[in-house]
DOSEDO-779852 format. One record per residue: residue in three letters; x, y, z of N, C-alpha, C, CB in turn. Coordinates in steps of 0.02 Angstrom, whole numbers, plus 50000, padded with zeros to 5 digits. Atoms other than C-alpha are relative to their C-alpha. Glycine has a CB too. Layout:
BEGIN
ALAXYZXYZXYZXYZ...
//
This chain:
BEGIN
UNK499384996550018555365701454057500514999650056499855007449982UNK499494999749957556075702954221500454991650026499625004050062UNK500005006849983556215683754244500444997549923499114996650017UNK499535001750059557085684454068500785002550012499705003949931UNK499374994649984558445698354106500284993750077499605011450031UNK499215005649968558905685154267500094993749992500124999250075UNK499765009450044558845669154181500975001749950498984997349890UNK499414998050048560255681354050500765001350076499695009949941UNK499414999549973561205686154203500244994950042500015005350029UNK499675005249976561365670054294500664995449949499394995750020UNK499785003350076561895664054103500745001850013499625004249917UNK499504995849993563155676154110500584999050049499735005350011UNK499645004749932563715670954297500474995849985499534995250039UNK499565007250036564025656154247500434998449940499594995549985UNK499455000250027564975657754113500585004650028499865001149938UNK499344995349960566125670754222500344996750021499915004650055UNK499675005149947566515655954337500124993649953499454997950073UNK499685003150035566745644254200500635002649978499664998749959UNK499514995250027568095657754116500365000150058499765007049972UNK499614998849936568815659854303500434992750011499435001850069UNK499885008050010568885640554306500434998549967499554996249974UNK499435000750080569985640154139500455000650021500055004949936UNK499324995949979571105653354197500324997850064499865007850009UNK499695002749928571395647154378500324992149978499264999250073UNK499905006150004571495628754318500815001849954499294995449963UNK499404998150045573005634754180500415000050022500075004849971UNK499664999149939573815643554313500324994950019499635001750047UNK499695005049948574025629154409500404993149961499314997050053UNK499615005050033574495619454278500885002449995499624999049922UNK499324996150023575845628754228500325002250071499845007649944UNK499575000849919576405629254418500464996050011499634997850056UNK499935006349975576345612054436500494997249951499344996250006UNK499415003350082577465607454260500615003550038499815004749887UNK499214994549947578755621654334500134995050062499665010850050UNK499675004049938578845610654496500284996149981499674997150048UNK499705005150014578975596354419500554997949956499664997549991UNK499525000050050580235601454303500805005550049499535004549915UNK499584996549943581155608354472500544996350023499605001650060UNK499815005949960581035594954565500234995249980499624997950027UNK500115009150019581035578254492500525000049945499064996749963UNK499765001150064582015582854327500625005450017499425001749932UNK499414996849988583315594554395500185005549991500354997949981UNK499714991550035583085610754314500165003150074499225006249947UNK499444995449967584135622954400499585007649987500924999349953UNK500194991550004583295642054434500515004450003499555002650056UNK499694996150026584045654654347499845006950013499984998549946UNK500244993850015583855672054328499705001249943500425004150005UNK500365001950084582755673554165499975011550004498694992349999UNK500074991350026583175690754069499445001349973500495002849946UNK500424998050006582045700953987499594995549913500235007750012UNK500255004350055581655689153810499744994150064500704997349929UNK500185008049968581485674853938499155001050040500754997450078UNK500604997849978580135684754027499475000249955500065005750025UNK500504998850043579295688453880499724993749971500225004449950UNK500065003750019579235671753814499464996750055500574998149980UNK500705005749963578405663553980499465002450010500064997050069UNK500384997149986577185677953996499824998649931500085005950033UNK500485002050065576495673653805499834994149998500275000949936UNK500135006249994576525656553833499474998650028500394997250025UNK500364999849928575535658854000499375001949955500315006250072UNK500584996050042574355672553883499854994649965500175006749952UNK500375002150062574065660653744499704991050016500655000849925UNK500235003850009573735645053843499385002450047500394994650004UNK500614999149989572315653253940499535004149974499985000750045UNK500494998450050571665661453791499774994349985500195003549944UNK500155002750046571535645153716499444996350044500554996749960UNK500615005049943570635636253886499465005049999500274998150100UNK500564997850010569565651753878499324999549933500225005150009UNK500255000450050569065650253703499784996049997500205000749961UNK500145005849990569055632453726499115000050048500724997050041UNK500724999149950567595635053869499255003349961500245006450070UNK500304998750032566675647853780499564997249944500255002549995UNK500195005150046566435636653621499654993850036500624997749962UNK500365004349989565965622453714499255002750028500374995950040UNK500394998749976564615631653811499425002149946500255003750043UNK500414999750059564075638953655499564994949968500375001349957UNK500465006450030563735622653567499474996450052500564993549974UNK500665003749953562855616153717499575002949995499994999250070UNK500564998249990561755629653727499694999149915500015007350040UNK500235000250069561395628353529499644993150015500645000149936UNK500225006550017561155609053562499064999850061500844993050028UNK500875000249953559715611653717499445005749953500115004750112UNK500364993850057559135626053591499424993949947500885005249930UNK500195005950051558805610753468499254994350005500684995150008UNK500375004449943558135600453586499475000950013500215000050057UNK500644996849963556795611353660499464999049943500105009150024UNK500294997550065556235615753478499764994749981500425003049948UNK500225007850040556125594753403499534999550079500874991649975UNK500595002349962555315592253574499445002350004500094999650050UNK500754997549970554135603753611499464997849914500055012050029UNK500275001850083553735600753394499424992350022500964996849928UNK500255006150017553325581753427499515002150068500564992449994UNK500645000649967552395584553593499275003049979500135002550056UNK500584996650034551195595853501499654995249958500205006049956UNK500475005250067550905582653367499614994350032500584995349939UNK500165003149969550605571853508499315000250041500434999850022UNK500634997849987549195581053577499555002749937500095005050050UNK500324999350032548515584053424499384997949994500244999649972UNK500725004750000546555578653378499934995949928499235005650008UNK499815001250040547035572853221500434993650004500185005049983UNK499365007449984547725552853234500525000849954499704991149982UNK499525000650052548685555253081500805004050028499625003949927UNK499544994949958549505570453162500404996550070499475006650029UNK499525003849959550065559353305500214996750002500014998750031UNK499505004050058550675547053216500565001449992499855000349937UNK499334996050009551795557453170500525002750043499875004949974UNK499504996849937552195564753343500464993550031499465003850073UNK499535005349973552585546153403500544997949954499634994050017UNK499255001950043554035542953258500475006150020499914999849901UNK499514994749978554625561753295500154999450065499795006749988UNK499895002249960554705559153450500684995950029499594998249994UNK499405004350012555755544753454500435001249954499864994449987UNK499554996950056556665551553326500375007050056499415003349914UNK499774997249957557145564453452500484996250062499475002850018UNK499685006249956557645551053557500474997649993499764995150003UNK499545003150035558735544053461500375003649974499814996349963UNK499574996150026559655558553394500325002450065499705005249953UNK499704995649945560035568253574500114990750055499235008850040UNK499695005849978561055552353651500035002150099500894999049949UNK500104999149947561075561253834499644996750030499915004150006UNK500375003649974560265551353961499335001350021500284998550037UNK500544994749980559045565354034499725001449959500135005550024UNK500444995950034558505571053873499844995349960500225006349971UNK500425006250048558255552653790499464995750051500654993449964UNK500405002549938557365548653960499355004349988500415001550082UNK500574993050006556255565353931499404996449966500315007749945UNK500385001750043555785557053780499434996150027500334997049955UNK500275005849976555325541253842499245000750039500544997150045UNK500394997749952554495547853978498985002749968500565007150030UNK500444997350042553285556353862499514994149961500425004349951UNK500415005050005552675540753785499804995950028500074997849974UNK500435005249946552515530053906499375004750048500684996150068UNK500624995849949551415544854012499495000749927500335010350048UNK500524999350051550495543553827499464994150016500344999549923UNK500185005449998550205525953856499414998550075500694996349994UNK500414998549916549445529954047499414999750018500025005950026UNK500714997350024548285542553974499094994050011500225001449901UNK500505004650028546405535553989499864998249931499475002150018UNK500175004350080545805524253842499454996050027500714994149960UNK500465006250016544495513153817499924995549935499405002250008UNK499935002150067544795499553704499414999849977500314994149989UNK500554998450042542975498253654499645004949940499745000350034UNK499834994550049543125516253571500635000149993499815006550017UNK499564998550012544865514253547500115001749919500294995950029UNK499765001350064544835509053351499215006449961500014988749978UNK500674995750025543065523153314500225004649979499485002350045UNK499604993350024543125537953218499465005750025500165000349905UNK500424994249942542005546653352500385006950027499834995750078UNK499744996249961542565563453396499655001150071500075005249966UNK500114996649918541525565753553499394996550003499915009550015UNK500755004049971539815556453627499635001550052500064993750019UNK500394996749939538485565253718499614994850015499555006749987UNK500395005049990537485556153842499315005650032500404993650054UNK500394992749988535855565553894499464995950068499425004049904UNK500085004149911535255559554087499555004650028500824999750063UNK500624995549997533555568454141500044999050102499084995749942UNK499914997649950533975573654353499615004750033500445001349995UNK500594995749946532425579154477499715005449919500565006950096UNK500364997150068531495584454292500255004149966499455002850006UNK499514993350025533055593554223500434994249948500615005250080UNK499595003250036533845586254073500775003349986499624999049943UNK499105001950020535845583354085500154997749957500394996150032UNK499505005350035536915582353961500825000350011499895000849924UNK499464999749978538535577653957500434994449926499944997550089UNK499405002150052539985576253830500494998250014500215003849963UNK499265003949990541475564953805500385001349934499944991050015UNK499824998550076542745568453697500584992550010500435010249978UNK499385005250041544005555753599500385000049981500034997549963UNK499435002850066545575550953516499854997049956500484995950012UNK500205004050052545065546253356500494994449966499805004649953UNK499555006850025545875528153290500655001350070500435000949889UNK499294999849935546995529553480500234993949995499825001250091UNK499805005049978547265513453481500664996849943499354995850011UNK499314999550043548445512153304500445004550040499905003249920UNK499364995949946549425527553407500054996750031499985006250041UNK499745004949956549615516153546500324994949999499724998350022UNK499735007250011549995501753478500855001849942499174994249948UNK499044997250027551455511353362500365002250055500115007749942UNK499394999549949552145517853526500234993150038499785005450059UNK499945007149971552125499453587500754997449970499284994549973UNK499335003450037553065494153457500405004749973499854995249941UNK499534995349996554175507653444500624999850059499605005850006UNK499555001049948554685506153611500344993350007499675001350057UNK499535006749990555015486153608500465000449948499614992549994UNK499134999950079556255488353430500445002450034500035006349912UNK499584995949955557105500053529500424995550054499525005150037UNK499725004249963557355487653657499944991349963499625001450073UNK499735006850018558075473253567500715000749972499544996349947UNK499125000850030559895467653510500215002849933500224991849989UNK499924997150051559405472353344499865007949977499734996349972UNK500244993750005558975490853373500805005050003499385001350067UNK499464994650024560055503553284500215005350078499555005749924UNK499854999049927559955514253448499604998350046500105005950014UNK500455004349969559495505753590499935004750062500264992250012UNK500184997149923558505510953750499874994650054499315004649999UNK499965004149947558815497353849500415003550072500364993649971UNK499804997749918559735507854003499575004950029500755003550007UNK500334994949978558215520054005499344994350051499725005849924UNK500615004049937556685516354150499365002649945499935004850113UNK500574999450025555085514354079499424996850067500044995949923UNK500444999149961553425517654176499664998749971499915004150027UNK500795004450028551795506854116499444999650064500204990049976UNK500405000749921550965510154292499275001449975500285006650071UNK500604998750026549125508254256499854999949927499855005550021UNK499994999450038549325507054091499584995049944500495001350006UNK500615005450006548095496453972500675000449917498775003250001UNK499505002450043549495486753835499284995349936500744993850059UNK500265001750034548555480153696500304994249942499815005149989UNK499455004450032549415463153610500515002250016500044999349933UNK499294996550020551025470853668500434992549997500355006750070UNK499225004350020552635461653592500575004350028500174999049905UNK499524997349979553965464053700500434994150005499885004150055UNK499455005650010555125447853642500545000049989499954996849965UNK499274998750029556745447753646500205006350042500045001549911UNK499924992649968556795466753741500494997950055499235003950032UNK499634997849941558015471553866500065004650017500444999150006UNK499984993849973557455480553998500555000450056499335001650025UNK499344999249951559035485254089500055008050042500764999149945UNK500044995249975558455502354162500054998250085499435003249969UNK500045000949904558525505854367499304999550000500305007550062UNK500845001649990556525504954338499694997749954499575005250014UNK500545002050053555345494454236499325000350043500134991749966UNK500655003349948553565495754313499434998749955499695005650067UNK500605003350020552065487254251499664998750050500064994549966UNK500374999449958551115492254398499424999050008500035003550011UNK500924998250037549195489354383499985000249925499645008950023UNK500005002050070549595486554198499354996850017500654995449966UNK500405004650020548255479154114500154995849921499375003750003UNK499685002050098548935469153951499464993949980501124995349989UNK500605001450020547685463353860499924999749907499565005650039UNK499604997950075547385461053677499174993949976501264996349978UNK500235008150033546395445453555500344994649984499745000149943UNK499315004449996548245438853539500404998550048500425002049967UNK499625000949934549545434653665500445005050018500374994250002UNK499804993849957550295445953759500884997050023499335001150083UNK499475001750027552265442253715500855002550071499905004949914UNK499334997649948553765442353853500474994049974499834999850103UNK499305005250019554735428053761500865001949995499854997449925UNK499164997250023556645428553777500135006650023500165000749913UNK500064990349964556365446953873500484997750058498965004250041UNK499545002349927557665449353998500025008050043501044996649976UNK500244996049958557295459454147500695002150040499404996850040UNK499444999049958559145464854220500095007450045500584999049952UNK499844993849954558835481654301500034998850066499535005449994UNK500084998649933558785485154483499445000450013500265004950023UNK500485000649964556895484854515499485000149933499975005550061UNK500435002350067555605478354390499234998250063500484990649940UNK500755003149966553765477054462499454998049946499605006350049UNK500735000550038552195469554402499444998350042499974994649946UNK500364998449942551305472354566499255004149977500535004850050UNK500794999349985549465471154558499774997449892499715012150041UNK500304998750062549385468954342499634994750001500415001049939UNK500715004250025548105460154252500034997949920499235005450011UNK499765002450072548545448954112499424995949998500804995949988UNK500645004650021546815443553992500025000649937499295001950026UNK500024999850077546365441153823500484993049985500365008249964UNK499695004649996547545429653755500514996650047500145000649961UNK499274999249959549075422053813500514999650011500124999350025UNK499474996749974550275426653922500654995749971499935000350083UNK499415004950010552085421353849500545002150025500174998449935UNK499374995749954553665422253969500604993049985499735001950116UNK499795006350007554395407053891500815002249983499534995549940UNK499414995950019556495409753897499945005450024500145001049937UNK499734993449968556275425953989500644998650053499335003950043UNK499325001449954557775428754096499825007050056500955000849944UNK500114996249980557385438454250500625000850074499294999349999UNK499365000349972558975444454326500365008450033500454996549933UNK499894992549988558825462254416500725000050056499195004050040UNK499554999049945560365467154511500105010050040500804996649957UNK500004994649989561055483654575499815001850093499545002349943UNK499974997949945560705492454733499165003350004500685004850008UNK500614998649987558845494154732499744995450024499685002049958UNK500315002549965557415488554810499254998849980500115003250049UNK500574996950034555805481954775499514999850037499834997549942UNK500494999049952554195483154877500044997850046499534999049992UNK499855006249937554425468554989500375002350043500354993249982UNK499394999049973556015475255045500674995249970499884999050074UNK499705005250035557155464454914500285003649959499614994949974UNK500104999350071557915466454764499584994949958500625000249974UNK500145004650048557355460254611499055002149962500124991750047UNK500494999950034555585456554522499514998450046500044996349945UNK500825001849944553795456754601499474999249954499665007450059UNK500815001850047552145450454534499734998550055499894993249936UNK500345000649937551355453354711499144999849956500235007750065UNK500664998450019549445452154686499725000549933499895005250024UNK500265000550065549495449954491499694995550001500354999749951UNK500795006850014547915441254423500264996749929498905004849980UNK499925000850051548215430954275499384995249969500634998149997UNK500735000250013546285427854183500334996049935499455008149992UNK499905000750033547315419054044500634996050002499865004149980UNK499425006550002548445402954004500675006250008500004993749902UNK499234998049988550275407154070500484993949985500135002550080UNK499265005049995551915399054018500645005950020500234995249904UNK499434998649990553305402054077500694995850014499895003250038UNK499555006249978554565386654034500545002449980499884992749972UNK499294997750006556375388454030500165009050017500224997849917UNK499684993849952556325405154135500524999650029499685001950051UNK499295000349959557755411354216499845006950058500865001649936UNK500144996449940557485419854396500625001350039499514996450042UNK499264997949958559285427354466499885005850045500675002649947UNK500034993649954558915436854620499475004449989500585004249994UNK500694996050010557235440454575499154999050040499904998749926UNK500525001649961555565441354673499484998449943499805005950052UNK500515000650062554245434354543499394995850005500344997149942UNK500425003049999552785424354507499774994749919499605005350026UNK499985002750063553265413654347499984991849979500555002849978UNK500025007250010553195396054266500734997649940499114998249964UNK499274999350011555025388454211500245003350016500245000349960UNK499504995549984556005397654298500544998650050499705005350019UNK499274999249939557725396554380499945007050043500905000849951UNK500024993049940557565408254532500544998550021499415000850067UNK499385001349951559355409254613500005010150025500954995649941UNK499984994349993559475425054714499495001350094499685003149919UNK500315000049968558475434754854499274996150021500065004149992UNK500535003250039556845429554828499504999549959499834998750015UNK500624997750058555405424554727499594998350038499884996849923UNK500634998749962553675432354783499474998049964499895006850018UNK500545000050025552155423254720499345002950038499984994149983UNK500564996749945551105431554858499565002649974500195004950044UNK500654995850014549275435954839499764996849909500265010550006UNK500205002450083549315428354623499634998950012500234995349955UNK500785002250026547845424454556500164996949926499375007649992UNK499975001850063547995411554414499214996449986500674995049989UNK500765003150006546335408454331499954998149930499365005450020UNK500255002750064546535403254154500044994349976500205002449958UNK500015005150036546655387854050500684995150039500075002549916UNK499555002149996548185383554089500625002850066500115000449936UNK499424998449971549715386154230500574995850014499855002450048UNK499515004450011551245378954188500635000850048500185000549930UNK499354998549977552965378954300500334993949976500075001550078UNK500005004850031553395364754197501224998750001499395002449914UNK499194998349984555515360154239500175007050034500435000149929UNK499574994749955555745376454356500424996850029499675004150051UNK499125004049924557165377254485499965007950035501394997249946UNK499884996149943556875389354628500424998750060499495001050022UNK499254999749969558665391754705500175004650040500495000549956UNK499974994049926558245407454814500024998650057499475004350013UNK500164999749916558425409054993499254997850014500085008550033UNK500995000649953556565408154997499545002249940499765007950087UNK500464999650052555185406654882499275000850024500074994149959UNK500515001149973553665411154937499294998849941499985005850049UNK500665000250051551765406454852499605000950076499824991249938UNK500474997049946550915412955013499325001749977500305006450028UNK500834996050040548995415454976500065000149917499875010550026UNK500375001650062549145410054795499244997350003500394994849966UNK500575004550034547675403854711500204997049933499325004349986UNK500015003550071547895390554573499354999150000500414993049986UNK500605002350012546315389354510499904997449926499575005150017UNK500095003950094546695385254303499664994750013500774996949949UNK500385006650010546015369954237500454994050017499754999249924UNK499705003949992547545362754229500625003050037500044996849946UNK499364996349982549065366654341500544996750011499955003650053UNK499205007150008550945357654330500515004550026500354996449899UNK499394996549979552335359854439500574994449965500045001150094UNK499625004950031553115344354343500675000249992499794999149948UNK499384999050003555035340654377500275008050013500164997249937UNK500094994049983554985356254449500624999450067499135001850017UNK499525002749914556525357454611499985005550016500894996650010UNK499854995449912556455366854751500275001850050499854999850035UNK499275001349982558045371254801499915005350058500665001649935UNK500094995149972558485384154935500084999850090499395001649971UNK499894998749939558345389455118499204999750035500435007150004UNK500614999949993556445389255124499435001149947499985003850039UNK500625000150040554905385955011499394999850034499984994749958UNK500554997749944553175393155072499574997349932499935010050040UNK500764997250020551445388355025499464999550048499704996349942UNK500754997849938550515393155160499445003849969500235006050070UNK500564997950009548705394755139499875001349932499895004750038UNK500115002050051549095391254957499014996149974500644995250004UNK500425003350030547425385954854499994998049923499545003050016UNK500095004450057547265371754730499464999149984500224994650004UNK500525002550023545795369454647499924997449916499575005050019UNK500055002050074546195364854458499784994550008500574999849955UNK500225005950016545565350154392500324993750007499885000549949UNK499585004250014547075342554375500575004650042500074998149920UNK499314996649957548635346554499500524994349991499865001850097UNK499725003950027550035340054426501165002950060499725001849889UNK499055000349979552115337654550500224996149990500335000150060UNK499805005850011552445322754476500855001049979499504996749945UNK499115000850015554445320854471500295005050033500305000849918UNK499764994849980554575335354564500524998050073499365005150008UNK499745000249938555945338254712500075003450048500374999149998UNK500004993649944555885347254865500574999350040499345000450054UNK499175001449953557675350354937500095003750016500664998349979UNK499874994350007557455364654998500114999750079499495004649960UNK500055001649925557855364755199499474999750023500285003750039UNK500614996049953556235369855254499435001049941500295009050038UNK500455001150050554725365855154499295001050019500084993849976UNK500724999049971552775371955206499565001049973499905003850033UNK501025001050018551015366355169499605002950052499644991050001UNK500294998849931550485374055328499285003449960500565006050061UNK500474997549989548635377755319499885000949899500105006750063UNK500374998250076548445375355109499634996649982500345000549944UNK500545003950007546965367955021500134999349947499375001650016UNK499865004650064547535354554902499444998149971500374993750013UNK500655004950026546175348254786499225001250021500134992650025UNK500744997649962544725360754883499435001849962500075006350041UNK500524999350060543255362254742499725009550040499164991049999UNK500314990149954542725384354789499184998549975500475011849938UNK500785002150004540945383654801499935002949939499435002650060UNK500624999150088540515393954618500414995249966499955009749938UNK499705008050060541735376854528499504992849998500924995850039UNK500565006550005540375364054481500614992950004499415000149903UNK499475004749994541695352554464500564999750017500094998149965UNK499274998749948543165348854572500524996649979499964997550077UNK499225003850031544935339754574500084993749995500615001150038UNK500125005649991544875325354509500704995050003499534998749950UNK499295004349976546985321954525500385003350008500334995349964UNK499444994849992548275328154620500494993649996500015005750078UNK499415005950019549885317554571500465002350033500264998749923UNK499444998849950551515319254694500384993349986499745001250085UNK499565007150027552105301554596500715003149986499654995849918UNK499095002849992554085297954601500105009050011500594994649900UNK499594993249972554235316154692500444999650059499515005450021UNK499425002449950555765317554807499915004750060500845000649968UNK500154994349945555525325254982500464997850055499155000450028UNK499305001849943557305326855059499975008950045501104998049937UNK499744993749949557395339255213499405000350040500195008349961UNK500624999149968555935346855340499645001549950499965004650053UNK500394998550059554515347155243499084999150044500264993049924UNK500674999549935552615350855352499435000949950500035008050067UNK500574998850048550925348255283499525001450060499784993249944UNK500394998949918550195355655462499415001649973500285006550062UNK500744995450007548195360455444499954998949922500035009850026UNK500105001950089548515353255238499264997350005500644992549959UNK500615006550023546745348355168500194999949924498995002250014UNK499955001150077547085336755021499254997550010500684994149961UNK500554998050020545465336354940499954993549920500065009749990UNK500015000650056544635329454785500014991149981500565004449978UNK500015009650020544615311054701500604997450034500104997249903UNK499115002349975546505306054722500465003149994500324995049974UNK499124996249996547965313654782500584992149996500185005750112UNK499495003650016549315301654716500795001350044500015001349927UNK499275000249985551115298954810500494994549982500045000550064UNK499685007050024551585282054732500695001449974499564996149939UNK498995001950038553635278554712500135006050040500325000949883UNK499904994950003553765294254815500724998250035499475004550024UNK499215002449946555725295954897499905004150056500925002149967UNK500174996749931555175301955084500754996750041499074997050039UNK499395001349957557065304455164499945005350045500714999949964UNK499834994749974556985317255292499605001450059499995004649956UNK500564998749966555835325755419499455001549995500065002650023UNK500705001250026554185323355342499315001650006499944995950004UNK500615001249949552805328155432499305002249964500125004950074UNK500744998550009550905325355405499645000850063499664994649961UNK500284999149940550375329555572499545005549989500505001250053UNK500314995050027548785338755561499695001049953500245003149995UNK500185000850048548525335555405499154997049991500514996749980UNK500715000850019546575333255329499974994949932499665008049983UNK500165004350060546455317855213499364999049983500244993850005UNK500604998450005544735322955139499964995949915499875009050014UNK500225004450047545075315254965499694993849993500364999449977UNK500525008750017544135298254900500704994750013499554998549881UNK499615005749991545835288154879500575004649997499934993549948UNK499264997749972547595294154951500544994950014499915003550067UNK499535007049993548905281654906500815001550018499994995649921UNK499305000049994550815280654957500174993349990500255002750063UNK499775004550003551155265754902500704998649960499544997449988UNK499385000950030552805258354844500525006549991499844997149934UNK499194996249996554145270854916500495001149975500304999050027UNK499205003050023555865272654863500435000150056500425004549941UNK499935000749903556225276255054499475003750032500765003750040UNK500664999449952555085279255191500485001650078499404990850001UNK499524996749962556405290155306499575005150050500535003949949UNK499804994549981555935301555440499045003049987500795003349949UNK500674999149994553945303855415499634998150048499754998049958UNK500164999949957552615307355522499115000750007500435004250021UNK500765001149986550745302555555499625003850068499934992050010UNK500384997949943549445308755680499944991850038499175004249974UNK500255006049989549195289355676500544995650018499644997849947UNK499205003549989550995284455699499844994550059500725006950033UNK499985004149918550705277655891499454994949975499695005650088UNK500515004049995548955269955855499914998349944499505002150028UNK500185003350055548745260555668499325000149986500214994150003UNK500845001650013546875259455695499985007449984499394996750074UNK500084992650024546715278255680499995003149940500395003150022UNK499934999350088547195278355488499455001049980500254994049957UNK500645000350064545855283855363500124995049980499945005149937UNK500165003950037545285271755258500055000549921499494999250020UNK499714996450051545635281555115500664999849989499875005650006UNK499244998050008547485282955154500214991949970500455003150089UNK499485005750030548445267855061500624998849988499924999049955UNK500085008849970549175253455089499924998250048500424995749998UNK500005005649949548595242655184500354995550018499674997249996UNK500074996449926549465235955315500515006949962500444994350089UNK499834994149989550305251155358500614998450052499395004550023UNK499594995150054551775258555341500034995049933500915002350030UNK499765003550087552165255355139500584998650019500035005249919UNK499465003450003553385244355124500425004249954499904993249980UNK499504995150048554815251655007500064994849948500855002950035UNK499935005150051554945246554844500834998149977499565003049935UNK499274999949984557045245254869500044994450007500295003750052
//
């Protein structure tokens, strides 16, 4: 009670100093018109008789009745509208915790339906907020689709039988998967009202087939933190465009089918920051257990870890990835950042293609990079990037649990204009291919570990500016390395 009575008199307060507000602001209006109808326009001060008095003193009265009234009313309707508000919300969160799937069902359309009626930013954020912390919640897809309410397990401790109950969401995983797709409609071009400027939080969150194609997330936060997206279908980012100020997918875990980022456009701007110390997009330490494409990406000022993708911007962070499925494609990218790093990747797919792939920029890293696919595919690719580093990566290295190792790394008609260092490189594996390659620049294999079976450079398109351990002494060459004699002639 007492905590009611001063919630009423702060109420009260505050509307005093709104009403004070009115009347002072009026005032000054009606000062400021009189000056300017002094000054600037010429009126002449008079003596004003007693009708004249009366006239500006009603005038005065009736326009800060009307700013008062004016105030009042608005305050009114506001408080009617948070009145509203409280009531549809607190309604759908109830349905939301319900034990009853049907019943929450229902809470996730009301819900959003709340959402979509109160247009405020705070209170369509509220919403949001609410489903995505639904989405958080523990789950297990294994009981996700059961109509188990609860499962005792019974565990016998120093001759004392424990038991111990779990309870359930019965059918959670239809609720989940309607807030899924609830939330991506929402975010697309074709959504009646859209929540593309709100932040959505997926931190830890276990996505199940999610379709998020076409979406635009344009909030100051997207995170897919420790996500896990996952599904028996693919797991859908086609044509998704990422333009907020800080988008993460730091540490997730994309399995099950796969991954599609094909046409995403990832283009965060703004005045944020994202882990690294950057703007833009991160996929620090994401694992991907499942074929990735990502051709005809678009990377503007984004930190990422994608396949096709135009990166122009701060940079893009492949640091720490883990690609382990079928497939890893960067198939035509163009990384145009300051700096691209793949620091401590692992390619390990079956098959991996950087194909016509350019490497534009101020610096491209793959230090301590690991290759081990089957197939390692840069064929056409260009590296123009000033500053280019293999320092210490293992091209073509078979990991001791891979029964079978690399049996081709291809670097045919790839262009390598600028510094470019393969210091402490072990290429590895049957054949690393460089045939037709265009070597213009500062080149260097110094250091380098030619451990493959056959390592050819033959037929150049120039032979500029490269650098051997064997340079001084000819006899020193592996036997592996090709052509014989030595240097390749140019095929020019």
């Amino acid at each position: 009670m007492r905590w009611g009575r001063l919630g009423n008199r702060l109420h009260r307060a505050a509307l005093l100093l709104a009403v004070l507000g009115a009347v002072v602001g009026g005032l000054a209006i009606a000062g400021l018109t009189w000056w300017l109808l002094w000054w600037l326009l010429g009126a002449k001060a008079e003596t004003p008789n007693q009708l004249d008095l009366t006239k500006i003193a009603l005038s005065v009265a009736a326009g800060v009745g009307a700013a008062v009234a004016l105030v009042v009313a608005y305050r009114r309707q506001r408080d009617l509208e948070r009145g509203r508000f409280a009531e549809l919300f607190g309604a759908a969160a109830r349905q939301l915790g319900d034990a009853d799937p049907a019943v929450r069902m229902a809470g996730v359309y009301a819900m959003a339906g709340v959402a979509d009626e109160f247009s405020t930013p705070s209170r369509r954020q509220q919403c949001i907020d609410v489903l995505c912390g639904y989405l958080r919640m523990p789950y297990s897809p294994d009981d996700g689709a059961n109509h188990l309410v609860s499962l005792t397990e019974s565990t016998v401790q120093a001759g004392i039988t424990m038991e111990r109950t779990y309870r359930y969401r019965q059918n959670d995983r239809d609720v989940r998967r309607t807030i899924v797709q609830l939330i991506a409609n929402h975010l697309r071009r074709s959504a009646e009202v859209s929540w593309s400027a709100c932040d959505f939080d997926f931190t830890g969150a276990l996505l199940e087939d999610a379709d998020f194609s076409h979406a635009i997330f344009a909030g100051q936060h997207t995170y897919f933190t420790r996500a896990k997206l996952a599904g028996s279908s693919s797991t859908r980012f086609d044509r998704a465009k990422f333009v907020g100020t800080h988008v993460t997918f730091r540490g997730a875990l994309f399995c099950g089918g796969a991954a599609i980022f094909d046409d995403a456009e990832f283009s965060p701007g703004g005045a944020g920051r994202s882990e690294l110390g950057g703007f833009g997009t991160a996929f620090v330490d994401a694992t991907f257990r499942c074929s990735i494409s990502f051709e005809r990406a678009i990377f503007r000022g984004a930190r990422t870890t994608f396949e096709g993708a135009l990166m122009e911007g701060t940079r893009a962070s492949f640091m720490g990835v883990r690609f382990e499925g079928q497939l890893t494609s960067f198939v035509g990218a163009r990384f145009v950042g300051p700096e691209t790093l793949f620091t401590d990747v692992a390619f390990r797919a079956e098959f991996t293609s950087f194909e016509r792939v350019i490497f534009d920029g101020d610096h491209i890293a793959f230090d301590r990079a690991e290759f081990s696919s089957a197939r390692i595919m840069f064929t056409g690719s260009q590296f123009r990037a000033t500053t280019v580093a293999f320092d210490d990566a293992r091209i073509g290295v078979t990991p001791r649990l891979r029964v079978r190792g690399t049996r081709e790394t291809d670097f045919t008609l790839a262009e390598f204009h600028g510094a470019i260092t393969f210091a402490r490189t072990v290429l590895g594996g049957r054949t690393v291919d460089f045939t037709e390659g265009d070597f213009f620049g500062d080149i260097s294999f110094l250091g380098t570990r030619f451990a493959a079976q056959e390592i050819h450079f033959d037929r150049p398109k120039a032979w500029v500016g490269t650098h051997f351990d064997w340079d001084d002494v000819p006899t020193r060459k592996p036997t592996s390395v090709k052509p014989n004699p030595w240097p390749p002639a140019t095929s020019a």
